[in-house]
C-alpha positions in Angstrom: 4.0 11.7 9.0 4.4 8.4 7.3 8.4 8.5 6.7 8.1 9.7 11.1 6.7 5.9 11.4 9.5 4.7 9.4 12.0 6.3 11.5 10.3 4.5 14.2 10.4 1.4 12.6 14.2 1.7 12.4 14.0 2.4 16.1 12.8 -0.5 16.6 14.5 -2.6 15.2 12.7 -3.1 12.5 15.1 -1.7 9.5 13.6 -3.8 6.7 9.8 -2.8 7.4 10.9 0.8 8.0 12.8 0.3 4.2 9.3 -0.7 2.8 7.5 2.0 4.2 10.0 4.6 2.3 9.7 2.6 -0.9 6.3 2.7 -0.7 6.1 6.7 -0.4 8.6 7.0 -2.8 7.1 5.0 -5.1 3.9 7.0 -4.8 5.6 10.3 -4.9 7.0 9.5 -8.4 3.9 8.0 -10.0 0.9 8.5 -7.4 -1.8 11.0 -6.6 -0.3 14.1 -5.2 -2.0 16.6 -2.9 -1.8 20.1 -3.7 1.3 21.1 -2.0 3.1 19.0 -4.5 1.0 20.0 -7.7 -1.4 17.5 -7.4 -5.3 17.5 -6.7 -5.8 14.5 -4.7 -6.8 14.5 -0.7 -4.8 12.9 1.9 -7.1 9.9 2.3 -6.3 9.0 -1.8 -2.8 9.3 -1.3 -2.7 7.0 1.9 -4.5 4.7 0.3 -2.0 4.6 -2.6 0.8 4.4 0.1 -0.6 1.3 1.6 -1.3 -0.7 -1.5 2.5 0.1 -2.3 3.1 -2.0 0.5 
């Protein structure tokens, strides 16, 4: 749902914002809380939240 927003963002016009957002999830995806589809324990809220101070 987040990388949706960042598709908007580029829609938008706003490429470089949209570029943060993936880097952010990204970011967490490699070295962040994961929820249980990916192996992880974490909720949804704990990985948002690790999204968002990526940014």
């Amino acid at each position: 749902m987040v990388l949706s927003a960042a598709m908007l963002l580029d829609h938008l016009g706003y490429d470089d914002e949209g570029d943060r957002v993936r880097a952010a999830v990204e970011s967490v995806l490699e070295s962040g809380p994961k929820t249980p589809d990916l192996g992880g324990d974490a909720g949804t809220e704990v990985v948002t939240d690790a999204v968002v101070d990526e940014l």
